[in-house]
BATIMI-21382 format. One record per residue: residue number from 1; residue in three letters; chain; x, y, z of N, C-alpha, C in turn. Coordinates in steps of 0.1 Angstrom, whole numbers. Layout:
 pos code unit  n_c1  n_c2  n_c3 ca_c1 ca_c2 ca_c3  c_c1  c_c2  c_c3
 NUM  ala    A     X     Y     Z     X     Y     Z     X     Y     Z
...
END
This chain:
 pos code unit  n_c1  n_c2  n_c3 ca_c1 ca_c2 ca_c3  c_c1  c_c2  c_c3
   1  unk    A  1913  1837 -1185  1911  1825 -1176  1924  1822 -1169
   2  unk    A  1927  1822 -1157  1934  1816 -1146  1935  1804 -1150
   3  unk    A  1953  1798 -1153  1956  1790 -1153  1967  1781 -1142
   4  unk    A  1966  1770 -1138  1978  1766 -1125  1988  1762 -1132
   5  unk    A  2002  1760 -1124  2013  1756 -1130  2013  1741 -1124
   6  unk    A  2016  1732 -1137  2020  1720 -1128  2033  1718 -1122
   7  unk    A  2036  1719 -1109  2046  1719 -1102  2060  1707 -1107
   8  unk    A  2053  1694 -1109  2060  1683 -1112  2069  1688 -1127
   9  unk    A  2066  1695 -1140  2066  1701 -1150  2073  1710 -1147
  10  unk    A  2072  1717 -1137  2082  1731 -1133  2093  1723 -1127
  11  unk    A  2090  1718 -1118  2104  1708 -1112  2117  1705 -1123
  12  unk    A  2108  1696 -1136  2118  1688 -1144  2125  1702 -1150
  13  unk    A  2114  1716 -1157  2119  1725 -1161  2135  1729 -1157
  14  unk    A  2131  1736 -1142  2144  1740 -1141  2156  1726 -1135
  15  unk    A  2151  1716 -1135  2163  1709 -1135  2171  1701 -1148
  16  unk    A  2166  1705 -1158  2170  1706 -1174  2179  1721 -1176
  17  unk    A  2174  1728 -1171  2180  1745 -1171  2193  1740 -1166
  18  unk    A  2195  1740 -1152  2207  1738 -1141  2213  1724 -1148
  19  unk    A  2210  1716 -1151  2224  1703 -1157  2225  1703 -1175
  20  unk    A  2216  1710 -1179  2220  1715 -1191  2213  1703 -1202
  21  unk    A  2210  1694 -1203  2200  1686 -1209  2191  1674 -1200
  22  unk    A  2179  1669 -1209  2169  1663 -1204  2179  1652 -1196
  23  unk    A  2186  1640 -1202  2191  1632 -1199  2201  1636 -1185
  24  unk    A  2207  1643 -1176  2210  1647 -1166  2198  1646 -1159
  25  unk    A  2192  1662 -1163  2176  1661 -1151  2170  1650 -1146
  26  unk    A  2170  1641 -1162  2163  1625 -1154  2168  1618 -1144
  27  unk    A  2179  1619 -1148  2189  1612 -1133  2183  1617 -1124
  28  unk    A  2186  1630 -1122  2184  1641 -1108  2172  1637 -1104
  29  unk    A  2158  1640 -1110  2147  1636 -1106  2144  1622 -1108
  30  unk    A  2151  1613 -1109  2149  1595 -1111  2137  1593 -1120
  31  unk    A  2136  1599 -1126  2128  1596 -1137  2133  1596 -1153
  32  unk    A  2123  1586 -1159  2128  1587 -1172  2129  1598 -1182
  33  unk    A  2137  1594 -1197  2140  1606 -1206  2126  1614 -1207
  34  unk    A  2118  1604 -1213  2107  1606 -1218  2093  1609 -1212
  35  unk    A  2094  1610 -1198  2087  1614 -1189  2091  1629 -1185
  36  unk    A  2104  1633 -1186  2109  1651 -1186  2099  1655 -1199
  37  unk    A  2107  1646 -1212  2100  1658 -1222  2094  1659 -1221
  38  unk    A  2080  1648 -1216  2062  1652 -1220  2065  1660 -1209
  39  unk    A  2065  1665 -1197  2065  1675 -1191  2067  1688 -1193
  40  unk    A  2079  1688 -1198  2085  1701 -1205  2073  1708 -1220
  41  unk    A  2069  1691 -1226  2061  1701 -1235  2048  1704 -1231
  42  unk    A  2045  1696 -1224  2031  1698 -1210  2033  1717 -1205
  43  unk    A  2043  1715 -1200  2049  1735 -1194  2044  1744 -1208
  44  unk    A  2053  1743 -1220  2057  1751 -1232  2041  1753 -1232
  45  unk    A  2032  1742 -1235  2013  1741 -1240  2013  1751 -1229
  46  unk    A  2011  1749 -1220  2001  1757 -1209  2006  1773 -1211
  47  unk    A  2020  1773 -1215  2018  1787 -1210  2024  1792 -1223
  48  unk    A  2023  1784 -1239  2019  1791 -1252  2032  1797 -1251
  49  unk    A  2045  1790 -1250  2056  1795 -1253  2071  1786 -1257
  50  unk    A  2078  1786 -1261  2090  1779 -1264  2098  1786 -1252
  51  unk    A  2102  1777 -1239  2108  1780 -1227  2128  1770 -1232
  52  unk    A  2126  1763 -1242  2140  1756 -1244  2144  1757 -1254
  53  unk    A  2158  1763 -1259  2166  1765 -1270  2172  1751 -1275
  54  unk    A  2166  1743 -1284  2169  1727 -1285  2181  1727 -1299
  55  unk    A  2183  1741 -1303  2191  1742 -1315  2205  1736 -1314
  56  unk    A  2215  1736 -1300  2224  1733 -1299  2229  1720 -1298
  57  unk    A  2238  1715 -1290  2241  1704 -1284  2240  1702 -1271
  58  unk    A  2238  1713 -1266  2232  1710 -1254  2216  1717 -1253
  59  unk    A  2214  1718 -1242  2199  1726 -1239  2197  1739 -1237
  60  unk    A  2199  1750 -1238  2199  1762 -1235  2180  1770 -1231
  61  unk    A  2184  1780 -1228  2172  1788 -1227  2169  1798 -1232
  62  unk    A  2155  1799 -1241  2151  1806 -1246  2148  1823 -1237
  63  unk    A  2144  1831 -1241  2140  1845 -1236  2131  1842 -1224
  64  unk    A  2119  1835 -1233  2109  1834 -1220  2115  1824 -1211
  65  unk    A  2120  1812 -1210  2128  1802 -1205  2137  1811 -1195
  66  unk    A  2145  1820 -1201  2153  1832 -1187  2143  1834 -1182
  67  unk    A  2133  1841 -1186  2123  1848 -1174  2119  1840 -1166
  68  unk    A  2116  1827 -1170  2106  1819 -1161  2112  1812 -1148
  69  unk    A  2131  1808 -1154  2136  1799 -1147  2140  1802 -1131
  70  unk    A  2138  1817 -1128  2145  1822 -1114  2127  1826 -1107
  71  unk    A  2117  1828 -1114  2104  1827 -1109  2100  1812 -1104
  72  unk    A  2106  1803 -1110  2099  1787 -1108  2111  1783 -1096
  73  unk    A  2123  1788 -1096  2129  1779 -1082  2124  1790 -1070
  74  unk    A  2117  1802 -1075  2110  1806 -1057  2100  1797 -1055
  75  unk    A  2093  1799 -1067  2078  1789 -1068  2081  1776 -1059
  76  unk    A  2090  1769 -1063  2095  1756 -1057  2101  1755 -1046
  77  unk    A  2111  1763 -1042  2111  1764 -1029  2102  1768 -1017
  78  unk    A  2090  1779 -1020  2083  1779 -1017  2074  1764 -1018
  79  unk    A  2071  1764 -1028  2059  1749 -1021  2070  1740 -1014
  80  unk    A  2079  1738 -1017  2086  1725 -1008  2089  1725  -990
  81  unk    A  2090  1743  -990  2088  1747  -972  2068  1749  -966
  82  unk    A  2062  1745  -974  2047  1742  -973  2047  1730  -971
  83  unk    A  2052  1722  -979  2049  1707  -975  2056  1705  -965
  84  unk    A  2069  1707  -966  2076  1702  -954  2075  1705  -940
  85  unk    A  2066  1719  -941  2061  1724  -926  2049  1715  -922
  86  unk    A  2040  1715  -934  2030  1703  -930  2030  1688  -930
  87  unk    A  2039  1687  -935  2041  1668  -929  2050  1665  -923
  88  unk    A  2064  1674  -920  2073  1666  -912  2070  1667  -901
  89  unk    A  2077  1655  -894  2077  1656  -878  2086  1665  -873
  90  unk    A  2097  1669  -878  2105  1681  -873  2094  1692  -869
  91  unk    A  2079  1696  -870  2076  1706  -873  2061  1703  -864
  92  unk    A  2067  1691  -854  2058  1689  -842  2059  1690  -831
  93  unk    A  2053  1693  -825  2051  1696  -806  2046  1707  -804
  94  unk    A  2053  1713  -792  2047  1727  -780  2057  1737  -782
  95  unk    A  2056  1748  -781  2064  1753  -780  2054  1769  -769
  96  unk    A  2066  1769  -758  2058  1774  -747  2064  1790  -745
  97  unk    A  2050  1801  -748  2056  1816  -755  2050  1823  -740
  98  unk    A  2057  1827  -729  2049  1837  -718  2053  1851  -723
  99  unk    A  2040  1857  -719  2038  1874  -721  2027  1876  -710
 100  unk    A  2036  1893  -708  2026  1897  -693  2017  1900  -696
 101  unk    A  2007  1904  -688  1992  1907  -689  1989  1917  -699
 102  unk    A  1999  1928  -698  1994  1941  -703  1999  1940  -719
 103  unk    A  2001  1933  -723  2008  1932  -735  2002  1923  -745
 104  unk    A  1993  1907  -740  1989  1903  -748  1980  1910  -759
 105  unk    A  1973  1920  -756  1965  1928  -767  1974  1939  -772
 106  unk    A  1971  1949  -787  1964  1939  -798  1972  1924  -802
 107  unk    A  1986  1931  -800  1994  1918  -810  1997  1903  -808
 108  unk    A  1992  1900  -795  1996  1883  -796  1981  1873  -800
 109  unk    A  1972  1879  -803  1963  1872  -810  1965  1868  -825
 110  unk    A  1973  1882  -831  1977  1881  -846  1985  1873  -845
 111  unk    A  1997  1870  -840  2008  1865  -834  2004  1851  -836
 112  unk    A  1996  1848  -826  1990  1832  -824  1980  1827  -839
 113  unk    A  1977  1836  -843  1968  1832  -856  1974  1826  -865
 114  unk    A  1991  1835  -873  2001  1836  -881  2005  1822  -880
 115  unk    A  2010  1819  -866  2016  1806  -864  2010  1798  -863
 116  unk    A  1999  1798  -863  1990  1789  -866  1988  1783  -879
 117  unk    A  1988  1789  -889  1988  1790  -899  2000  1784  -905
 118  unk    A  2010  1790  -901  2023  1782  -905  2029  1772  -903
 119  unk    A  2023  1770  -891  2027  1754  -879  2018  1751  -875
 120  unk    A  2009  1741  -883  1996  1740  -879  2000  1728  -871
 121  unk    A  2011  1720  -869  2008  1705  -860  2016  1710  -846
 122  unk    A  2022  1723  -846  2028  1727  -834  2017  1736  -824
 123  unk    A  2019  1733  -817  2011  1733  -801  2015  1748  -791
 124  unk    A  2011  1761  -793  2013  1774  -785  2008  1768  -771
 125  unk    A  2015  1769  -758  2015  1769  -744  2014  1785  -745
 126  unk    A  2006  1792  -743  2006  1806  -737  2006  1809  -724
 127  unk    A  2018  1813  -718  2017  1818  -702  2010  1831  -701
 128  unk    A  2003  1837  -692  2002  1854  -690  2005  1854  -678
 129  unk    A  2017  1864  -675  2018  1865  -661  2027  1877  -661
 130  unk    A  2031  1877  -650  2041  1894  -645  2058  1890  -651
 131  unk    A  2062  1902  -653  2075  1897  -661  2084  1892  -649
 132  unk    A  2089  1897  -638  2094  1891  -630  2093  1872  -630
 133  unk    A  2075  1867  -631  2076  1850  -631  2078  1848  -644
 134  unk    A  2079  1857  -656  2087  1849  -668  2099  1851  -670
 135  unk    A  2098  1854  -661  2122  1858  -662  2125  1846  -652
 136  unk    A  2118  1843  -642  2119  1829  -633  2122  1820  -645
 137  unk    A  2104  1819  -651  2102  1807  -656  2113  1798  -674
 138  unk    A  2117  1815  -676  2131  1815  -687  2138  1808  -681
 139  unk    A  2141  1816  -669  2157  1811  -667  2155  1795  -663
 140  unk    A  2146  1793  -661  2145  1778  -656  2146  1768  -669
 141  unk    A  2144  1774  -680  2147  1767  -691  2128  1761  -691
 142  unk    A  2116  1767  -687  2104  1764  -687  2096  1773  -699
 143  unk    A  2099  1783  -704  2096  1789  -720  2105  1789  -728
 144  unk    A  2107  1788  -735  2111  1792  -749  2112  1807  -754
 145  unk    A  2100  1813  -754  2101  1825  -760  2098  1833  -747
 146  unk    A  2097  1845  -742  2088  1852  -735  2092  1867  -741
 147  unk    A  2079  1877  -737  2077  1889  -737  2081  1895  -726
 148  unk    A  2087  1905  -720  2087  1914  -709  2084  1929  -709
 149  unk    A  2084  1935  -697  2084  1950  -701  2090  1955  -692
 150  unk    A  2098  1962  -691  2114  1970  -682  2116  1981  -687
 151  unk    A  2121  1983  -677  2129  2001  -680  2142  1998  -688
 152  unk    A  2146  1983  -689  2160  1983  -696  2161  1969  -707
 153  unk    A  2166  1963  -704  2168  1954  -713  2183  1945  -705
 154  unk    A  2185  1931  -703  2192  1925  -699  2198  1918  -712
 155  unk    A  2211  1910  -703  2215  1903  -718  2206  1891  -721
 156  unk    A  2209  1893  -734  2202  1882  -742  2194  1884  -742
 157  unk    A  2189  1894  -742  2174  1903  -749  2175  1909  -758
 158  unk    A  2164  1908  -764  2166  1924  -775  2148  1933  -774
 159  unk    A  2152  1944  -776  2139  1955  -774  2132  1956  -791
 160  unk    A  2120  1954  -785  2114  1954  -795  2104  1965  -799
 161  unk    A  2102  1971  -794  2097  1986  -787  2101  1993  -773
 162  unk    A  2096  2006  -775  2092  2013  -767  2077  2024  -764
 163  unk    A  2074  2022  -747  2064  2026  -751  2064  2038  -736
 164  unk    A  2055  2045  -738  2054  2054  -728  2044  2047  -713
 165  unk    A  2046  2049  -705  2040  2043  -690  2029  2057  -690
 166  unk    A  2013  2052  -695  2003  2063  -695  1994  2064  -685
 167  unk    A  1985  2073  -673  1981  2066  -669  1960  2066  -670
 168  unk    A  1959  2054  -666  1942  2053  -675  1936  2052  -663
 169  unk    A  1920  2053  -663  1907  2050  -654  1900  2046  -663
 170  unk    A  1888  2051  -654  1872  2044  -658  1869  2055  -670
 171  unk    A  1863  2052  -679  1858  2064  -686  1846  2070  -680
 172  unk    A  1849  2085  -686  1851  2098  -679  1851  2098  -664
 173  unk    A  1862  2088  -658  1858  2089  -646  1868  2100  -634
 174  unk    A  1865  2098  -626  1872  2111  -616  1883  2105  -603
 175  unk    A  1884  2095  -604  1892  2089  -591  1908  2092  -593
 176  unk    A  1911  2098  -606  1923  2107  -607  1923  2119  -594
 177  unk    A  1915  2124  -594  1911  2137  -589  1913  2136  -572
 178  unk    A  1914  2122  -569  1909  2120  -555  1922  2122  -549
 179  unk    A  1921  2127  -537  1940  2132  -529  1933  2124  -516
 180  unk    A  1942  2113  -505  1949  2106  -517  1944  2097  -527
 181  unk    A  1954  2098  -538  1952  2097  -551  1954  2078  -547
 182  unk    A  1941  2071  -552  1938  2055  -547  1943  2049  -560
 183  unk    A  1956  2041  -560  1961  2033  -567  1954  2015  -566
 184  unk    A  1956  2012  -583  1954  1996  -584  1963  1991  -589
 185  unk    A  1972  1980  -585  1980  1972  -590  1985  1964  -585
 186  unk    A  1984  1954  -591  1991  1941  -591  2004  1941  -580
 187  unk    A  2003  1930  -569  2014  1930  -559  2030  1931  -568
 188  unk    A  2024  1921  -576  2039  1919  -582  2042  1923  -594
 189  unk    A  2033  1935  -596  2027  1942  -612  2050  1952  -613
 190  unk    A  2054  1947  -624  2070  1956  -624  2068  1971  -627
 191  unk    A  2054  1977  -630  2053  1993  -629  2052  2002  -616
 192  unk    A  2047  1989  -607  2038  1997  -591  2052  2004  -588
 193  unk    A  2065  1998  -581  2071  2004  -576  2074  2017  -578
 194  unk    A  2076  2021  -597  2083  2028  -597  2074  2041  -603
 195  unk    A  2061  2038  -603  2045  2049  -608  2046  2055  -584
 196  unk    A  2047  2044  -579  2046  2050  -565  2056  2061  -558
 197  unk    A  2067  2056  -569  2086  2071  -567  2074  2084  -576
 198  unk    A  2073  2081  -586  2072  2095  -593  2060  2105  -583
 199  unk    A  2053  2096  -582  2041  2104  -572  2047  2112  -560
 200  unk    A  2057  2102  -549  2064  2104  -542  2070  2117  -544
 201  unk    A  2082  2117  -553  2089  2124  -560  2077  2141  -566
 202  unk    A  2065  2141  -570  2059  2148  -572  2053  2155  -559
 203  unk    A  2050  2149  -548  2043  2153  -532  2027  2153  -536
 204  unk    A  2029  2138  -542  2009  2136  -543  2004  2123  -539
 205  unk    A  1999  2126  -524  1997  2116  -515  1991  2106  -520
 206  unk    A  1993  2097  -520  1985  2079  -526  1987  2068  -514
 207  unk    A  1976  2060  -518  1971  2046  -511  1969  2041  -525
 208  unk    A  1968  2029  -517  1968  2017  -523  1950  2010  -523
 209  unk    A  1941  2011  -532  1931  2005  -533  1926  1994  -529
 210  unk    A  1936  1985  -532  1936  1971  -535  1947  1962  -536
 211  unk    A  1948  1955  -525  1961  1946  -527  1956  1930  -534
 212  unk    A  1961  1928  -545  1955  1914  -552  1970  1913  -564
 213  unk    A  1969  1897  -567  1978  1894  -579  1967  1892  -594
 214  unk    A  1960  1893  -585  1946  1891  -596  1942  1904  -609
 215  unk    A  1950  1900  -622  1944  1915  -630  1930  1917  -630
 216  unk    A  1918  1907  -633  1909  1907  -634  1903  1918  -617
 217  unk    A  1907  1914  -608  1903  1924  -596  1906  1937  -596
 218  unk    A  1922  1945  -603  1930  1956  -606  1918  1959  -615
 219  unk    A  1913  1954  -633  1902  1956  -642  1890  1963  -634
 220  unk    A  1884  1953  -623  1872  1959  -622  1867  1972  -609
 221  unk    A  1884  1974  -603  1883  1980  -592  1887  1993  -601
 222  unk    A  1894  1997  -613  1895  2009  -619  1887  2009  -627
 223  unk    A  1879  1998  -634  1867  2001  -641  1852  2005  -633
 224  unk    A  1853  2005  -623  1839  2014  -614  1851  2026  -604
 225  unk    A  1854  2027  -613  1864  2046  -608  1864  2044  -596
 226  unk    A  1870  2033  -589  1873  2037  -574  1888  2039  -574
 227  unk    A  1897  2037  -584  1913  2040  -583  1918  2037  -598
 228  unk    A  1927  2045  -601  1935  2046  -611  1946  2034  -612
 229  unk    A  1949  2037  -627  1963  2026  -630  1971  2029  -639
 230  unk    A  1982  2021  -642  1991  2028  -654  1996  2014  -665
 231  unk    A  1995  2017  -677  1996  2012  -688  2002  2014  -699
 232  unk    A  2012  2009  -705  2019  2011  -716  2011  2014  -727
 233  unk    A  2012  2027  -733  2006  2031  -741  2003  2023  -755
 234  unk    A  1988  2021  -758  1988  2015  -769  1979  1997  -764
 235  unk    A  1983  1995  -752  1974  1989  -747  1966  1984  -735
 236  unk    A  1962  2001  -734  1944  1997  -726  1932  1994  -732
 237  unk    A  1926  1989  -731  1919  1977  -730  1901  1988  -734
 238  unk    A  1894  1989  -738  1884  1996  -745  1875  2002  -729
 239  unk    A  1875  1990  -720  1865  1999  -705  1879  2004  -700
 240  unk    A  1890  2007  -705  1897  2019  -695  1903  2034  -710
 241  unk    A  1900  2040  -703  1906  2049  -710  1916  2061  -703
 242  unk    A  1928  2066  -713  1941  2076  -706  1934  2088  -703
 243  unk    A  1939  2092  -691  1933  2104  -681  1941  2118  -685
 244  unk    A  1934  2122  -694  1938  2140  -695  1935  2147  -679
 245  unk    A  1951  2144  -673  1952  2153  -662  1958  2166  -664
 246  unk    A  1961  2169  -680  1964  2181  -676  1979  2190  -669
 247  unk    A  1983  2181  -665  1997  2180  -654  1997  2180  -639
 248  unk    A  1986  2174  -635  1977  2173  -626  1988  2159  -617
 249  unk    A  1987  2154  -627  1994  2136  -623  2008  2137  -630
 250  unk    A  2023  2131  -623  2034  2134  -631  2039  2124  -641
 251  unk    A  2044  2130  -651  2047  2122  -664  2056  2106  -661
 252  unk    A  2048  2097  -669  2055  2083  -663  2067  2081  -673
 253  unk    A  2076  2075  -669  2085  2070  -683  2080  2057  -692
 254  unk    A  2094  2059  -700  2090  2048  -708  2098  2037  -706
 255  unk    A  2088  2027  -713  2092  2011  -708  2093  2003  -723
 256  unk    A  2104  1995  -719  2106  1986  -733  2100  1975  -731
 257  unk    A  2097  1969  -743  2086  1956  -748  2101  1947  -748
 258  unk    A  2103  1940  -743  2116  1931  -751  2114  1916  -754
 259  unk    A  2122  1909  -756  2120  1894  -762  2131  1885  -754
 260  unk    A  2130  1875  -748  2139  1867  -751  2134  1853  -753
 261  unk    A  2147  1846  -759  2142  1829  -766  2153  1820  -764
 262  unk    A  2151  1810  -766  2160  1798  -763  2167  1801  -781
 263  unk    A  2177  1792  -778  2181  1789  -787  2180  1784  -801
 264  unk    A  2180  1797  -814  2172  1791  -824  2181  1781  -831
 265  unk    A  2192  1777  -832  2200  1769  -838  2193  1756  -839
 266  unk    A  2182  1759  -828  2178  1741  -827  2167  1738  -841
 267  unk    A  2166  1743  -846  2153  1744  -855  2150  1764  -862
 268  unk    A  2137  1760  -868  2132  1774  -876  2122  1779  -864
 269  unk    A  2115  1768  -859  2107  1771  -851  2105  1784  -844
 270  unk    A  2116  1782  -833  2114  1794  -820  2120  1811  -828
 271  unk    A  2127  1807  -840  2131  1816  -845  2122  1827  -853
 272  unk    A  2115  1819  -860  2100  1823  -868  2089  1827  -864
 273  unk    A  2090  1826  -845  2084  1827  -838  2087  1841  -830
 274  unk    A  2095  1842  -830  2101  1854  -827  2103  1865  -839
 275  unk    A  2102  1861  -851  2105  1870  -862  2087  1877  -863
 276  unk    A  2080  1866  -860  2065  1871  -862  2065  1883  -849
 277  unk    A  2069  1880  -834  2066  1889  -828  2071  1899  -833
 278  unk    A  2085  1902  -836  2091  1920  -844  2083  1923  -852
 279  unk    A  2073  1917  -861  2068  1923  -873  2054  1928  -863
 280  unk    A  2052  1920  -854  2041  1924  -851  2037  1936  -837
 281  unk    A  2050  1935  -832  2054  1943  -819  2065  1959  -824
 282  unk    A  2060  1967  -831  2066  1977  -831  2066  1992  -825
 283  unk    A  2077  1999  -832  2071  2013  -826  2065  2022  -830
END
């Protein structure tokens, strides 16, 4: 049978360990003599052991008492960043995370779940937009965190991946095929420029399908195969799938995922926020 530890009991424990008898601990925890010991023998009952060497003049630790005492201050510092995440006010407000279109899937759902979970009184602002208006909206000191995707990495960034520039349509569809080859992309999309050099650079004549800032219009104009598009591998979206051209279409390069954030010094917040994106954003 599963038994719980009483935390109050573990508290007095290891602070009898660290000042070396009951009479100290009490001070420490402002409580009386005789409110440590019944705890302490409250601990020893529950878990059917002698955890304190009482033979000396001071307090020492028994075998099991070593084993327990560096298990019960994770225990404890653990619950005390639980509570403290959930009731202080330090660990309230917004905190405002932009990432471009092409990136929110798979990982910023898990992303947003996590911290949810961890900072339940703190408030995700999610921007989606083209990295160009979150490098604006950065520098303006208007996010906190943002995602980008570049051929390079500036300062005060760091790369979090890399990924290859693939390029996808409609499934099984043929508008790869078409000369000229009918492009979709976003006016201010940071891949168009440089997917329109390699074609260039290859001598494979292309138009432009559709001029819009609208992803949702780019989505449904390559999802009924009237023009192709290009995507960091790993996340197109289930109605587009990568086009076995064969060598038909020329190889795109690769683009880095990167990060940047304000300043974590101010708190754990933006920092833990950004530690979830690396666990979650890899290569």
């Amino acid at each position: 049978m599963l038994r719980n530890l009483d935390m109050t009991a573990l508290r007095s424990f290891v602070a009898v360990a660290d000042s070396g008898g009951v009479t100290r601990a009490a001070g420490l925890l402002n409580l009386t003599q005789s409110a440590v010991s019944m705890q302490l023998k409250r601990l020893e009952e529950s878990l059917d052991a002698n955890l304190l060497d009482r033979t000396g003049r001071t307090i020492g630790l028994t075998p099991a008492g070593e084993q327990l005492v560096s298990q019960a201050r994770q225990i404890l510092t653990l619950n005390d960043q639980i509570v403290r995440k959930l009731t202080s006010q330090e660990f309230e407000g917004e905190i405002v995370l932009g990432v471009p279109h092409d990136v929110v899937y798979p990982a910023i759902p898990q992303v947003l779940k996590q911290f949810a979970r961890d900072y339940p009184r703190v408030k995700v602002h999610l921007i989606s937009s083209f990295t160009r208006r979150l490098k604006e909206i950065f520098a303006k000191g208007e996010a906190d965190v943002i995602l980008s995707t570049e051929t390079g990495v500036e300062s005060g960034g760091e790369t979090l991946a890399s990924r290859r520039l693939t390029w996808v349509g409609a499934p099984n569809g043929t508008a790869w095929k078409e000369r000229p080859l009918r492009l979709a992309f976003e006016e201010r999309c940071i891949f168009r420029a440089g997917v329109q050099r390699r074609l260039d650079e290859a001598g494979i004549p292309w138009e432009m399908a559709v001029e819009s800032n609208s992803t949702r219009t780019i989505e449904a104009t390559v999802s009924a195969d009237l023009a192709i598009y290009a995507m960091l591998d790993g996340t197109e979206p289930p109605y587009f799938e990568r086009i076995n051209h064969n060598g038909a279409l020329p190889e795109l390069r690769d683009n880095q995922i990167n990060v940047y954030h304000s300043d974590v010094g101010e708190g754990p917040i933006v920092g833990d926020l950004v530690n979830l994106l690396r666990t979650m954003i890899t290569d």
